[in-house]
C-alpha positions in Angstrom: 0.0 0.0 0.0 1.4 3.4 -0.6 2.0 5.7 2.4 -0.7 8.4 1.6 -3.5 5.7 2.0 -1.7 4.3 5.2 -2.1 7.7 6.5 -5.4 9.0 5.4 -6.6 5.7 6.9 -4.6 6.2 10.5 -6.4 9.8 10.0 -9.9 8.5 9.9 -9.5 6.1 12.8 -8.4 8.8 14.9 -11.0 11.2 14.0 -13.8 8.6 14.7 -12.4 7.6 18.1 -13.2 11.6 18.7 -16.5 11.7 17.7 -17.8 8.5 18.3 -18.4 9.5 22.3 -20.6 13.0 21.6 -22.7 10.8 18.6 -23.2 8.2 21.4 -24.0 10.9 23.9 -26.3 12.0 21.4 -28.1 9.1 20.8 -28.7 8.3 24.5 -30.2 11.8 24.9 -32.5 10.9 22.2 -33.1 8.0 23.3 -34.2 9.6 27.1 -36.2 11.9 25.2 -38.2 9.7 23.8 -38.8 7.7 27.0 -40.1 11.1 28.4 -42.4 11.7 25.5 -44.1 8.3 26.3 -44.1 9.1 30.3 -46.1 12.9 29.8 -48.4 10.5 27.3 -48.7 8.1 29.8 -49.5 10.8 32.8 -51.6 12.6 30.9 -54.0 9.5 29.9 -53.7 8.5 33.5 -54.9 12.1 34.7 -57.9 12.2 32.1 -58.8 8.2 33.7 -58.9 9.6 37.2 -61.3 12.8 36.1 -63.4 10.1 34.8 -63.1 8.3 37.9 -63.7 11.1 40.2 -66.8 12.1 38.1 -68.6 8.8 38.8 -67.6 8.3 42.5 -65.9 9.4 45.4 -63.9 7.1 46.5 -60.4 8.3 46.6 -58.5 5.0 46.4 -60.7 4.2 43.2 -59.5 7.7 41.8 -56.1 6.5 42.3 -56.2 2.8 40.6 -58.1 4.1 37.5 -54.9 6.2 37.2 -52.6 3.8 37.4 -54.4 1.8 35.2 -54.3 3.7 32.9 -50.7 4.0 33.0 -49.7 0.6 33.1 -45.5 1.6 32.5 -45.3 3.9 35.3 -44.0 2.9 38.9 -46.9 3.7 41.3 -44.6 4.6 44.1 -43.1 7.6 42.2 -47.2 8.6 41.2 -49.4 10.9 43.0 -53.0 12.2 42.7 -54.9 15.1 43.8 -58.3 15.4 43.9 -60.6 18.8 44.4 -64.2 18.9 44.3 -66.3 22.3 44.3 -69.5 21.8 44.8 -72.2 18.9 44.2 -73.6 17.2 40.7 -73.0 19.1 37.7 -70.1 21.3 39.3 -66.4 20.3 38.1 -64.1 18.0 39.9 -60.0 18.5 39.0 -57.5 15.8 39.3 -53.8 16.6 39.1 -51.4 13.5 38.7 -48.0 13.9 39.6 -45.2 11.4 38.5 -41.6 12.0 39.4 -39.5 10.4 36.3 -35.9 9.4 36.7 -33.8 9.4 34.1 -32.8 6.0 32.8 -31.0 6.2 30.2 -26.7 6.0 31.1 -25.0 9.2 31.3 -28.0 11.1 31.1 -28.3 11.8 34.3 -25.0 12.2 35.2 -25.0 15.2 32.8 -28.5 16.7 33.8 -29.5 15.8 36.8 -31.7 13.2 38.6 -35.2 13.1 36.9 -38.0 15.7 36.1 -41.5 16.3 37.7 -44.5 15.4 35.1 -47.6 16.3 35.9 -51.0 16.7 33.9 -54.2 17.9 35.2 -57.9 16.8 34.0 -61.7 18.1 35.3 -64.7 16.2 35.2 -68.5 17.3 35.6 -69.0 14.7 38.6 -72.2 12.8 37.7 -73.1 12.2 41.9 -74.6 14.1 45.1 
């Protein structure tokens, strides 16, 4: 082989050993990213479940379950749910669910930190009283 290609090819390994660790940084970002696009999905249908919940009854532990049903990936020790009522049948009941996420993905949260708060909030007309 002639020396230029010998060299141009020492050239390339060197360059990719320093860029492969910010394109793998890169992709584990994305990757966390789109773990915490499914989470807020996840919170939100669980928020909108316990509304419905709320609506029909008032039992608060029932309010809870339908939201964690509803969220079936989520770890119910890191979920919360608040419930206020104003008023009797026909008046609006809110429930706000609260999920603390950690990040997962490697590195991630060595660079940013420990996890987010999510949190989504739904109201109801409640159908009782």
């Amino acid at each position: 082989m002639p020396r230029s290609i010998r060299r141009s090819a020492g050239s390339a390994t060197v360059e990719f050993a320093l860029v492969l660790p910010l394109v793998l940084v890169l992709v584990l970002g994305l990757v966390q990213v789109g773990l915490l696009v499914r989470d807020r999905l996840l919170v939100e249908a669980a928020a909108r479940a316990a509304a419905r919940a709320a609506a029909v009854q008032d039992d608060p532990a029932a309010v809870t379950s339908a939201a964690l049903a509803a969220a079936p990936g989520l770890d119910p020790a890191r979920a919360g749910v608040e419930t206020t009522r104003v008023g009797e049948r026909g008046s609006p009941v809110t429930v706000r669910f609260v999920y603390e996420e950690p990040f997962r993905v490697p590195l991630v949260g060595w660079l940013v930190g420990p996890g987010v708060t999510l949190t989504a909030q739904a109201a109801e007309r409640q159908e009782f009283g």
